[in-house]
N, C-alpha and C positions, 0 to 999 in steps of 0.2 A: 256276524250278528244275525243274519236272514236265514242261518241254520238254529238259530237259539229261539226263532221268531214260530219256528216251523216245529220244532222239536215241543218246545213246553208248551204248547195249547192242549198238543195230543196226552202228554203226562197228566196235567192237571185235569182234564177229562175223566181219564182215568183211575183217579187218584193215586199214580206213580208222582215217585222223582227221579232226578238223571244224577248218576252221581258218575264219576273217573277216577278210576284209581292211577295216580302219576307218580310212575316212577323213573328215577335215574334214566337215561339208554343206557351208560358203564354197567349201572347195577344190574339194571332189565339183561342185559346181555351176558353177564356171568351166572347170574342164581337161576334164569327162567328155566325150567324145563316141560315136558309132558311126553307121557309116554304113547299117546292117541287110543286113553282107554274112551275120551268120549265121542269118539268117529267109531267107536262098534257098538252093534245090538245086544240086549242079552244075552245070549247066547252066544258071543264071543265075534259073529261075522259082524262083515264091513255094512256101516249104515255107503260111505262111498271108496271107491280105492285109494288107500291111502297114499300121501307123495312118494316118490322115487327116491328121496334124501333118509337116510337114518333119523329116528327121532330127536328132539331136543333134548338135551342131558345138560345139566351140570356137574360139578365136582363134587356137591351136597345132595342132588336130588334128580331121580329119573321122572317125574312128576309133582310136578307144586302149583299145578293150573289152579286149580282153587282156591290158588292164596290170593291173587290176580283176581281172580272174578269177585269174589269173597269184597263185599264193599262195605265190611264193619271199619271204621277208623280206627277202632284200636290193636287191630291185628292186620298180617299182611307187612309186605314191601309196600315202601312208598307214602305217600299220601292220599284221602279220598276228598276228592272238590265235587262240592254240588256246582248243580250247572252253571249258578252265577259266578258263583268263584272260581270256576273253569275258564268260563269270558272273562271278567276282569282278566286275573293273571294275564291269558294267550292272546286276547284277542285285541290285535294295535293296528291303530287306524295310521293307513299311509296318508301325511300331509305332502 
């Protein structure tokens, strides 16, 4: 709650909102992919050096980061929660 306290002053100043797109982990971890075209410059070089591990791949797709970022509700994996309904759902007070 004392990050949702800290977070929306700064949006609503702004006039942003916070939204999350939540997906599965099963699902998140079979369809994610990206191929780290957005870690390079125009020009094709490193904005920083990329990890040591091969890119993320699925069986469907070598990049679908934008489905992910992509916070329209009616496209995309998953569901989009604005910030309250992000708290609600996740956020449980230990009695």
């Amino acid at each position: 709650m004392a990050r949702q306290r800290q977070v929306a002053p700064l949006c609503r100043k702004h006039g942003l909102q916070t939204f999350f797109r939540v997906v599965p982990a099963k699902e998140f971890l079979q369809q994610f992919a990206s191929d780290r075209r957005h870690m390079k410059r125009p020009d094709g070089s490193w904005i920083k050096p990329p990890p040591p591990y091969p890119p993320i791949r699925s069986t469907t797709s070598s990049n679908n980061l934008d489905e992910y970022i992509n916070m329209d509700a009616e496209s995309g994996p998953g569901e989009v929660l604005g910030l309250t309904d992000f708290v609600k759902r996740f956020y449980k007070i230990d009695k």
